[in-house]
C-alpha positions as CSV (number, residue, x, y, z in Angstrom):
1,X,0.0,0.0,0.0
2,X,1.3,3.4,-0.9
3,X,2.4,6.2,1.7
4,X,0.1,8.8,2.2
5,X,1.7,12.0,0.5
6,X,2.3,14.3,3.5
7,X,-0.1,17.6,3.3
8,X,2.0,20.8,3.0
9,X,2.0,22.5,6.0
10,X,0.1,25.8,5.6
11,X,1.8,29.2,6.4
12,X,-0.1,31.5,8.5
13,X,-0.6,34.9,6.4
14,X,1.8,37.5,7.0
15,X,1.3,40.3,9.1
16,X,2.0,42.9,6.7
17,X,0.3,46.1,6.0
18,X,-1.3,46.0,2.4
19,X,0.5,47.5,-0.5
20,X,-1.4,49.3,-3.3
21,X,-0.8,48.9,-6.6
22,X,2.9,50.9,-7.9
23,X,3.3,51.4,-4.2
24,X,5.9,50.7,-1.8
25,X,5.0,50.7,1.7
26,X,7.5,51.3,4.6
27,X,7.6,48.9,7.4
28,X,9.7,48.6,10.2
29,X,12.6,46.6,11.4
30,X,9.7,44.6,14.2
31,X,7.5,44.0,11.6
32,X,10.2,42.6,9.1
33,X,12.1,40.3,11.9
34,X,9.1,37.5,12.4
35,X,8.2,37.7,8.7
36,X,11.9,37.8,7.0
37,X,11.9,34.0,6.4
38,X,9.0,34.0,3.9
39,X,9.6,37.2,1.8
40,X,12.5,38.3,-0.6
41,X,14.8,40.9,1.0
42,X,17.0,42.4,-1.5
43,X,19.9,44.0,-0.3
44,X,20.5,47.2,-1.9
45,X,24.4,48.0,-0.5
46,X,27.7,47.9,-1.8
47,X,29.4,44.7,-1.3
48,X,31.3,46.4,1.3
49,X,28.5,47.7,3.3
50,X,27.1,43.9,3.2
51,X,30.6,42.9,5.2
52,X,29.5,44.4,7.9
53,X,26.7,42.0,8.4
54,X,23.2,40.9,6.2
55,X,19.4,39.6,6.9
56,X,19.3,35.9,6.6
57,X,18.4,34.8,3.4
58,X,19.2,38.2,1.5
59,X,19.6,38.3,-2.3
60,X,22.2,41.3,-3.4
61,X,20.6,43.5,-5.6
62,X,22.3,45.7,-9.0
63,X,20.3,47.3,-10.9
64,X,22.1,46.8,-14.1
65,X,21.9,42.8,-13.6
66,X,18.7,41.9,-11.6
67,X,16.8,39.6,-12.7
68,X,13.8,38.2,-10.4
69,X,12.3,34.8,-10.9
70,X,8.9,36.0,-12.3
71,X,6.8,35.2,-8.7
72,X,4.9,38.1,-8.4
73,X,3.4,36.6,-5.3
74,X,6.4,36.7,-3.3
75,X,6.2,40.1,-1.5
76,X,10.0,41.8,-1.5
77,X,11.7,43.9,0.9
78,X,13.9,46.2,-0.2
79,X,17.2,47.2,2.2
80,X,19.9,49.6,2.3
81,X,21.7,51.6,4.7
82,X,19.7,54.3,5.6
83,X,16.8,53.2,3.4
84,X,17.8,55.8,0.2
85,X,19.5,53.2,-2.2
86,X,16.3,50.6,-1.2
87,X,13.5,53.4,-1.9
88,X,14.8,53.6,-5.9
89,X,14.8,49.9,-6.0
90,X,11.8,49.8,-4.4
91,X,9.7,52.0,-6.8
92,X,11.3,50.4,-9.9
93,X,9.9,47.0,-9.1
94,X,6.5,48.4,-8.0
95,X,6.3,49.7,-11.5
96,X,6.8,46.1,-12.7
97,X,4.0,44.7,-10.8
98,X,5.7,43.1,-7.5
99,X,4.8,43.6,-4.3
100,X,7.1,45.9,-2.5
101,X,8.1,47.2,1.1
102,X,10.9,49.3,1.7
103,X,13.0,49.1,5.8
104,X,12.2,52.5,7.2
105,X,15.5,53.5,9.2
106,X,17.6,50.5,6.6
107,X,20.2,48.3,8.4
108,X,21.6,50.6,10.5
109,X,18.1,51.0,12.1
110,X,18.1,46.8,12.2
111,X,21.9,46.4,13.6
112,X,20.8,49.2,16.1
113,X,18.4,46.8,17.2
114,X,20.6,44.2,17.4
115,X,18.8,41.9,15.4
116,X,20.0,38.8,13.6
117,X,22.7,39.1,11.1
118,X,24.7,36.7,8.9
119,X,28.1,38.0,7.5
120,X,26.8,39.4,3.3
């Protein structure tokens, strides 16, 4: 007799504020840290900046080479250091349809914190 195919466990919907169409909404470094494991955080910073630390799971971002596997159903988090690199990045894939949230106060507002961190 066959095995029973286990049933995919079910996440929980995330506890994000909505985003509206071309919109990027801020949210903050408490609202990102229980949700960062099931959305795309694109790192904005230099290569250097990333040295100094990185949100689990973070996928480096250039503009000039990005290319995002077409799951528009992933929401993305855009960071940076103080939040101005991320904002650009932000917009530009609202534009293209994603669903996008930018880290009011960036990593510095996240190592201030003291939050989780893996070496970029």
């Amino acid at each position: 007799m066959a095995k029973p195919k286990p049933t995919p466990k079910k996440q929980p919907p995330l506890d994000l504020p909505p985003v509206a169409a071309n919109s990027v909404v801020n949210i903050t470094a408490e609202e990102l840290l229980p949700v960062a494991n099931r959305v795309k955080i694109l790192d904005c910073r230099s290569a250097s900046e990333r040295r100094l630390g990185a949100i689990l799971g973070f996928v480096e971002y250039n503009p000039n080479t990005f290319e995002f596997e077409n799951r528009k159903s992933i929401p993305i988090v855009c960071v940076s250091w103080i939040e101005k690199r991320s904002l650009v990045a932000a917009y530009r894939l609202a534009k293209q349809g994603y669903t996008v949230y930018n880290l009011s106060g960036g990593m510095f507002n996240w190592f201030r914190k003291g939050y989780p961190r893996v070496r970029g």
